[in-house]
C-alpha positions in Angstrom: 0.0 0.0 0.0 1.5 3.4 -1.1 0.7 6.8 1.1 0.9 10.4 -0.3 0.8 13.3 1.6 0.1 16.5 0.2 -2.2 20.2 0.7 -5.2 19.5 -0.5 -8.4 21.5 0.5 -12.0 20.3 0.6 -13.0 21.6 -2.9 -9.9 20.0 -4.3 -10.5 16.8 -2.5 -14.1 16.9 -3.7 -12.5 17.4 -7.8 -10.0 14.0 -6.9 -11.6 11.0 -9.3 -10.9 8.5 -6.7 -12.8 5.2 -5.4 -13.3 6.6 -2.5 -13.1 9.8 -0.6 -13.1 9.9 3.1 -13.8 13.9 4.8 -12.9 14.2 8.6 -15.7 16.8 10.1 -15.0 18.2 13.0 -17.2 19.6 15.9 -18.4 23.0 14.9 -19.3 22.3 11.2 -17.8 23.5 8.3 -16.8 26.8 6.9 -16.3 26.8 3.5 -18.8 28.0 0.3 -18.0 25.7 -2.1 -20.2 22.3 -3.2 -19.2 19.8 -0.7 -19.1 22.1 2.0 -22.3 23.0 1.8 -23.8 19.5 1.2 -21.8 18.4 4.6 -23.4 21.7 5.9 -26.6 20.4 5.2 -26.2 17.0 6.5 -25.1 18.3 9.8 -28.2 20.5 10.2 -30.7 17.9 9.0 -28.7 15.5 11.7 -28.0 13.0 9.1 -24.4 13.2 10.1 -23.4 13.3 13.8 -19.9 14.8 14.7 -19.1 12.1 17.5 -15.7 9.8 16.5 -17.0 7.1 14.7 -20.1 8.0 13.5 -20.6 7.8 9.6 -22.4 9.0 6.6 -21.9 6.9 3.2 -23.1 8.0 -0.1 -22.6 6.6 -3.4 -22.1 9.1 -6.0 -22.6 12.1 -4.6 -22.9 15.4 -7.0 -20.8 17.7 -4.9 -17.6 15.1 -5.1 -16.1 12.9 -8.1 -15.2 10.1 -5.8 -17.7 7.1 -6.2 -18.2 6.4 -2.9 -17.8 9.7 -0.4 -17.9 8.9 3.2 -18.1 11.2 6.3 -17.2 10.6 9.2 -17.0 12.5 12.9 -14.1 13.4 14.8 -15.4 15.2 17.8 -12.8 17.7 18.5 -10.3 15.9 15.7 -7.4 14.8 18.3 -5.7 12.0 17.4 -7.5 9.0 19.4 -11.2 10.7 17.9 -9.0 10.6 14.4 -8.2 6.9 14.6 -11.5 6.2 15.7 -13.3 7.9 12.7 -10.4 6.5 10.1 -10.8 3.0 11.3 -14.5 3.1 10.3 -14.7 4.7 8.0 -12.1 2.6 6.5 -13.8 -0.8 7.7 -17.2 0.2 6.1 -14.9 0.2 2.9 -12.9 -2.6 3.1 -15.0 -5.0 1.2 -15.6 -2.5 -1.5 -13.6 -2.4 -4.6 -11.7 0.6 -3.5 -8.3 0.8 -4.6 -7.4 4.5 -4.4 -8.4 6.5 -1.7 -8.2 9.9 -0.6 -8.4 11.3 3.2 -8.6 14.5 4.0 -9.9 17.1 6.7 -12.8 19.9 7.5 -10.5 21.8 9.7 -8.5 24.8 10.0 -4.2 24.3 9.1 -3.3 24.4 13.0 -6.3 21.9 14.1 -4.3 19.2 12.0 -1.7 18.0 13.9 1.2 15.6 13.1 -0.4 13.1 15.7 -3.7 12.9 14.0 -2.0 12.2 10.6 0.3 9.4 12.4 -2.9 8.1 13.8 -5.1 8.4 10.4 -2.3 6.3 8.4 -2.2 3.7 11.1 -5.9 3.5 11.5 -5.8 3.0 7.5 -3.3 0.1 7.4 -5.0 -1.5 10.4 -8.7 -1.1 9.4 -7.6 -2.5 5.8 -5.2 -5.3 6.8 -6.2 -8.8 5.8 -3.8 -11.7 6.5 -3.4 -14.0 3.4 0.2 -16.3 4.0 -1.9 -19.8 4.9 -4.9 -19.1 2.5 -4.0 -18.7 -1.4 -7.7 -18.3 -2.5 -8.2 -15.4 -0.1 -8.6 -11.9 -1.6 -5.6 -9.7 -0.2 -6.0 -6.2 0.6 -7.6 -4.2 -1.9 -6.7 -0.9 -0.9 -3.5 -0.2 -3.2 -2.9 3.9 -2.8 -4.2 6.7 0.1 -3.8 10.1 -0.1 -3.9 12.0 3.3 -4.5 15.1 2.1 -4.3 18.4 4.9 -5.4 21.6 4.7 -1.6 22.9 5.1 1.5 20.8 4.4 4.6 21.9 7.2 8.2 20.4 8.2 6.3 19.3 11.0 3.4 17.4 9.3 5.9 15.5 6.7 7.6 14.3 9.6 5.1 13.2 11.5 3.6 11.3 8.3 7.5 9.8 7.7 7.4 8.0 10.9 3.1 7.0 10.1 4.5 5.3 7.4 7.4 3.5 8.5 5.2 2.6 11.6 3.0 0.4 9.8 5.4 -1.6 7.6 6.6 -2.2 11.1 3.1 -3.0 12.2 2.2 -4.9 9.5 5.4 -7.1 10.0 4.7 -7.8 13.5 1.9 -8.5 12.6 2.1 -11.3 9.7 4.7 -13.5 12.2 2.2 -12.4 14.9 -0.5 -14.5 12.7 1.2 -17.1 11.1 1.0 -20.3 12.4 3.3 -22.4 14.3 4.3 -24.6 11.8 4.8 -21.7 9.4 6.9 -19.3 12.0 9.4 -21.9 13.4 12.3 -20.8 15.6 14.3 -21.3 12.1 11.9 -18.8 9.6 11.7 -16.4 12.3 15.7 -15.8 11.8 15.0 -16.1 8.7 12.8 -13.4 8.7 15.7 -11.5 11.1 18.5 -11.8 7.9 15.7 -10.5 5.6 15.9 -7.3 7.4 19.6 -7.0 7.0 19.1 -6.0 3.4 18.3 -2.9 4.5 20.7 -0.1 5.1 22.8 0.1 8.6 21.1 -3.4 10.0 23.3 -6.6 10.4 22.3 -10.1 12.0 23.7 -12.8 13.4 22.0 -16.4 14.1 23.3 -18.7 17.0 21.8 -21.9 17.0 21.9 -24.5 19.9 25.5 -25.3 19.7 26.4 -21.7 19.9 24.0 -21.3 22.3 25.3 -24.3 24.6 28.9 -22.7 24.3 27.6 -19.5 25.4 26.0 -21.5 28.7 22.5 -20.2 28.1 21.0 -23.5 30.4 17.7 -21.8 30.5 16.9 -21.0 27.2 18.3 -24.6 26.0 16.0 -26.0 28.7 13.2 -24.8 27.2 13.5 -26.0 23.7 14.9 -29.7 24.4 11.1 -30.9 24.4 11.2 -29.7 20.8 12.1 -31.2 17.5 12.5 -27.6 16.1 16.2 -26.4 16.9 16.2 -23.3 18.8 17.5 -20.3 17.3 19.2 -17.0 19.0 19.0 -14.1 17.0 21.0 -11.1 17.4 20.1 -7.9 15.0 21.9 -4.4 14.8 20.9 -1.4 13.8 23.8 1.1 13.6 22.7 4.7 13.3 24.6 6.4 15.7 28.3 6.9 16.4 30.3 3.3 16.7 30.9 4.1 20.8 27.3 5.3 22.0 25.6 2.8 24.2 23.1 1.1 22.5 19.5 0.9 23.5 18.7 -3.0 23.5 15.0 -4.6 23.2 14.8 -8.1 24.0 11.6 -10.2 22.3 10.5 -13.3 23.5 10.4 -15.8 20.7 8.5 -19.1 21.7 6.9 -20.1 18.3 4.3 -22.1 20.1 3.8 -22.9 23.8 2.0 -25.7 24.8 2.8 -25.3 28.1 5.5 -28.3 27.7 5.0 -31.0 30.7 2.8 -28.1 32.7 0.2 -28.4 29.7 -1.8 -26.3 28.9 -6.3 -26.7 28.6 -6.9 -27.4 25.1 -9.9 -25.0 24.2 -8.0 -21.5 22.4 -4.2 -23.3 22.5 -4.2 -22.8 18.8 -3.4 -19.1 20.5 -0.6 -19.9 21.5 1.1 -19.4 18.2 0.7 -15.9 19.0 3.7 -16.3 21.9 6.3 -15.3 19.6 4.1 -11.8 19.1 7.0 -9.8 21.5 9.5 -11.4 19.1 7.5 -10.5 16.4 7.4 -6.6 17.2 11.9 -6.5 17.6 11.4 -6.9 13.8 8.6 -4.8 13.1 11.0 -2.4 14.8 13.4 -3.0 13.3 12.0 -2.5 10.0 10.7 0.7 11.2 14.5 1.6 11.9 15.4 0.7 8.4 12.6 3.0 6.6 13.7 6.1 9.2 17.5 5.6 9.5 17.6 7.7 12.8 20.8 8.6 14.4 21.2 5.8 16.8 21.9 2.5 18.2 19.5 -0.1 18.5 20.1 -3.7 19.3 17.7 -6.5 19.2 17.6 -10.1 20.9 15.1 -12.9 20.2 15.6 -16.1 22.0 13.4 -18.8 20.2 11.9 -21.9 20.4 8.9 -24.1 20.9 7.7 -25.1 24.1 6.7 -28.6 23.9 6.3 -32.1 26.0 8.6 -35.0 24.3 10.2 -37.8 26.2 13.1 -34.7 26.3 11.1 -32.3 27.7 12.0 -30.2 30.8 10.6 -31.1 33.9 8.6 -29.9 36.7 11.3 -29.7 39.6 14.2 -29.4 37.3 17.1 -27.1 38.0 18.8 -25.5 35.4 21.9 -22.8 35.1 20.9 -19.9 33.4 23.9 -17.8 31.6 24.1 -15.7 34.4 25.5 -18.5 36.5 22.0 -18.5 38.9 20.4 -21.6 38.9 16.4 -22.1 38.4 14.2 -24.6 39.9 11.5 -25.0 37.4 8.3 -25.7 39.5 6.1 -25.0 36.0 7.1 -25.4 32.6 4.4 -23.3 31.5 6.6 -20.4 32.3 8.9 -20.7 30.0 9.2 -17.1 28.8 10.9 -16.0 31.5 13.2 -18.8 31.4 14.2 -17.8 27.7 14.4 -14.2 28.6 16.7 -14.0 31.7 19.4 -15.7 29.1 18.5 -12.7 26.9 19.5 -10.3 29.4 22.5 -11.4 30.8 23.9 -11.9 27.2 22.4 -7.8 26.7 24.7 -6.8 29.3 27.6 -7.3 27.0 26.3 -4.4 24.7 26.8 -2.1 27.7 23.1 -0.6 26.4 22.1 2.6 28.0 18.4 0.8 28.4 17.0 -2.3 27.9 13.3 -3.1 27.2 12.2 -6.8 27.2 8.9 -7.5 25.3 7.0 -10.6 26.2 3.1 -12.2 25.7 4.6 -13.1 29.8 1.5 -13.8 31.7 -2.3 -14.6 31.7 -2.2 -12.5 35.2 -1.8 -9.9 33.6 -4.7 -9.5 31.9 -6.8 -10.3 35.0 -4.9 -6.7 36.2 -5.2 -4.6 32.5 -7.4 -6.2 30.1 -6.8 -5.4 26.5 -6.1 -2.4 26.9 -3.0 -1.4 28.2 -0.1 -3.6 28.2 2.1 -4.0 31.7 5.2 -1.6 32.1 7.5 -2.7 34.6 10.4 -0.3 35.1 14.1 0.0 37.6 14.8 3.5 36.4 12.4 6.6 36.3 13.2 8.3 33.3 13.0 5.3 31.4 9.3 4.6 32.9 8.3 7.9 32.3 9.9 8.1 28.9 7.9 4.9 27.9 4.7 5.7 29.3 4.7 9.0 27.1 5.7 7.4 24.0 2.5 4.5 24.9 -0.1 7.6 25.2 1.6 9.9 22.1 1.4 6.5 20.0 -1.8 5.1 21.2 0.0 2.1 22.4 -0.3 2.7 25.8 1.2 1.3 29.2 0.6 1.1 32.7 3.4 1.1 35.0 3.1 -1.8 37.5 4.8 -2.4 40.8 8.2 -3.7 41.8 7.9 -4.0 45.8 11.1 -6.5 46.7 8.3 -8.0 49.1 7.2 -9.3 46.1 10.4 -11.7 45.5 9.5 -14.0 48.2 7.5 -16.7 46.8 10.2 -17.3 44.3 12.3 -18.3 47.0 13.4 -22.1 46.8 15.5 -24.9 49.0 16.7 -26.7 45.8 18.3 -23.1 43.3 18.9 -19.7 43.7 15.4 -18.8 42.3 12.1 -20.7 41.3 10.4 -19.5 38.0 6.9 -19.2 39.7 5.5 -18.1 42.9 2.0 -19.0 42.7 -0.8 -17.5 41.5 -1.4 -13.5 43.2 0.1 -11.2 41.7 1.6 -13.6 38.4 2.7 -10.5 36.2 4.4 -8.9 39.2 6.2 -11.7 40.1 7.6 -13.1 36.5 8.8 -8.9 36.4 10.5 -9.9 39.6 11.9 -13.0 38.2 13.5 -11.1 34.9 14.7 -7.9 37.7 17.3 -11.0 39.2 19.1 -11.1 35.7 18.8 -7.4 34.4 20.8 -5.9 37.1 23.4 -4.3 35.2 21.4 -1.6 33.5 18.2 0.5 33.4 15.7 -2.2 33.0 12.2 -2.3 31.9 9.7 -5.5 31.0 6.8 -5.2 28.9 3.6 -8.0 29.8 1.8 -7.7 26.2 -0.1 -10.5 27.0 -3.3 -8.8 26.6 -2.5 -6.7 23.9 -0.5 -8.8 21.4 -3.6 -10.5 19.7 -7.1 -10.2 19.7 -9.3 -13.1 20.2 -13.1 -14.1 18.8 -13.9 -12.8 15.4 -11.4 -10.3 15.4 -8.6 -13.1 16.2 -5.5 -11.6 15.2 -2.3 -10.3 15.8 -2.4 -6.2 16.9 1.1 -5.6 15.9 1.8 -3.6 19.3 3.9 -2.3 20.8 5.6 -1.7 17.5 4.2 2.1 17.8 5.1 2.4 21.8 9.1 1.4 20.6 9.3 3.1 17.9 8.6 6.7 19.1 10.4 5.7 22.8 13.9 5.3 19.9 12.9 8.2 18.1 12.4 10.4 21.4 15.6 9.2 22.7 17.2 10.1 19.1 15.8 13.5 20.0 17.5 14.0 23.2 20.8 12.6 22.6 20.8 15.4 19.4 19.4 17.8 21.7 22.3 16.9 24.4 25.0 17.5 21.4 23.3 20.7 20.1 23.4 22.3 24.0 27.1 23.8 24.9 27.8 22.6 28.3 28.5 25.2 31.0 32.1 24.8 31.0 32.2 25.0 27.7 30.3 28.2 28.1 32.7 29.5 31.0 35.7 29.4 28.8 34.3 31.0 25.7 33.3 33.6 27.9 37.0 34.0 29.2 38.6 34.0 26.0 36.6 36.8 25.1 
């Protein structure tokens, strides 16, 4: 799907010979004198059209536009969550339509458009027209083929905000096909596969360790894991150089398990098929990373995916097992159904070898935590402040939001065991806090934080699918810390200052 931005008024919107054409109205009507305005002026007043996000009016073949099929649709007071809203149906009522070109575009003053609503129209676009087609070769594929977003003033400020819209759904989108594909078409081996892909593009290299690497290394715990498996694990390291060869990195850590059936500690049949969606924090390092390759920004991002299956052969990991883990602790396993964090904690002890300024571990961790959160809002889980904060601002300006959960040491004690250093469970209160507390044991060396997308990774029901968050959340936490280290560059310190002021 290709995306255009450019100025384009109402009148010249209404002249486009497009499938489709899709007007944002606003609270407080519409302004203008010219044909379309006025027949969106009439609508309003004859209440045919209600302003509210979401609410739409169709028409086919309307005289005031050349588009076939003109749709309105409300966006209250047009911020960027009302935008998405209205885009995402107005874009759904659509998709099974043969639309092919479409053109977006706002009743609104220049300043009411704001690069967060045009971020938010192109990925309510991509999402509202996405159809997954990998495992089913008579299925018709998207349709949608071109959108112009058209705004009412084109800025600096506006392009770039529509540069990182569209690099944020090929991200999306990525996450979201290994998100959906199933197990026995996203193995521990395609997934790297899938890692080297995105080497082709500029500044990003990989690397692939597989289990005799991985064995060398000493990662116990992650080769734990996948022994129950026929599938050879696969550790996979990407790159992304942007930024000066010595600047500390900024590392995100995916959790790769390609299926989970819970291994020994199986799982209830009814909705396992699910469980090919455990690879979904994996799946959004290379949606990232993808991102990173459209955008290029000035900085250094590293990404680890530990992957493997999670099943229950004669090989299989048992309950009661200890195992070393890279760090040198050992781990009574007391349930193999929690084998993410087992993967994970080798992840971050081999991050600490990047020396990273942050890392950021993604994981579909824990059923608990959608008891706490819902769908809504996936789990934060944060040893440093400013990293906390920096992510929960990034979560609400992408609308991939986060809720930062607790860390209380008192926590810690049910993972206390007789027979290892640490147990990977500690019962059943409190399961997403005390997984985070299991992962803080191994991510001492740096400012930490742990992502639970459990309940945001993949919708269930009709909808079943992968989300493709929290591609959006990462990408604009890099791209704000881009920002700042430019920012810290640009600013003189006050040294410096002191002895330009002396020579003078």
């Amino acid at each position: 799907m290709n995306f255009e931005l450019k100025t384009l008024g109402l009148a010249a919107a209404a002249a486009d010979k497009c499938d489709a054409l899709v007007v944002l109205v606003p609270q407080g009507g519409v302004a203008g004198t010219d044909a379309l305005s006025r027949w969106i002026a009439d609508a309003l007043k004859a209440g045919d059209l209600e302003p509210q996000p979401g609410k739409l009016l169709i028409h086919y073949r309307c005289a005031a536009a050349a588009a076939q099929r003109l749709v309105l649709a409300g966006v209250g007071d047009g911020s960027a969550r009302a935008v998405r809203k209205a885009v995402e149906a107005a874009v759904g009522a659509l998709k099974d339509e043969p639309v092919r070109r479409l053109c977006l575009c706002w009743v609104a003053k220049p300043e009411a458009v704001t690069g967060a609503a045009v971020r938010a129209a192109l990925v309510a676009v991509a999402d509202a027209s996405y159809r997954y087609t990998t495992t089913k070769p008579k299925a018709e594929g998207r349709k949608l083929a071109r959108v112009t977003i058209g705004v009412p003033k084109l800025d600096a400020a506006l392009k770039k905000a529509f540069d990182r819209g569209v690099a944020a759904v090929a991200g999306i989108e990525l996450a979201k096909e290994w998100g959906n594909r199933p197990g026995n078409h996203a193995t521990p081996a395609m997934l790297a596969d899938a890692a080297k892909a995105l080497a082709r593009l500029p500044r990003i290299r990989c690397e692939v360790l597989g289990p005799r690497e991985v064995e060398r290394l000493g990662m116990g715990a992650l080769l734990a894991v996948a022994q129950g498996s026929s599938e050879p694990l696969r550790f996979i390291v990407l790159k992304y150089q942007g930024g000066p060869r010595a600047a500390a990195p900024v590392v995100l850590v995916g959790k790769g398990i390609t299926f989970d059936s819970g291994g020994i500690s199986i799982k209830p049949a009814p909705e396992m098929d699910e469980m090919k969606f455990d690879m979904c924090g994996a799946a959004s390092v290379l949606g990232v990373f993808r991102a990173l390759g459209e955008l290029q920004p000035a900085l250094n991002v590293v990404g680890l995916i530990p992957s493997s299956e999670n099943l229950p052969d004669g090989r299989a990991v048992k309950p009661g097992d200890v195992v070393t883990s890279l760090s040198g602790q050992t781990i009574e396993i007391l349930n193999t159904d929690a084998e993410g964090r087992l993967i994970l904690c080798d992840a971050l002890a081999y991050a600490e070898r990047f020396k990273p300024r942050a890392v950021i571990d993604i994981a579909t961790l824990t059923g608990a935590c959608i008891i706490a959160l819902g769908h809504l809002r996936s789990a934060m889980y944060a040893t440093d402040e400013a990293l906390a904060q920096a992510l929960e601002a990034s979560g609400e300006a992408a609308l991939d939001p986060c809720w930062r959960m607790p860390l209380d040491d008192d926590y810690a004690e049910g993972l206390k065991t007789q027979f290892a250093d640490v147990a990977n469970v500690a019962g059943r209160p409190g399961g997403s806090i005390t997984a985070a507390k299991f992962l803080q044991r191994f991510a001492g060396a740096y400012p930490w934080a742990h992502l639970d997308i459990a309940g945001t990774a993949w919708k269930s029901g009709a909808a079943k699918g992968a989300t493709g968050r929290p591609v959006g959340l990462l990408l604009d936490y890099l791209l704000d810390q881009e920002q700042k280290v430019a920012q810290a560059k640009a600013t003189p310190s006050k040294v410096a200052t002191k002895k330009v002021a002396h020579r003078s």
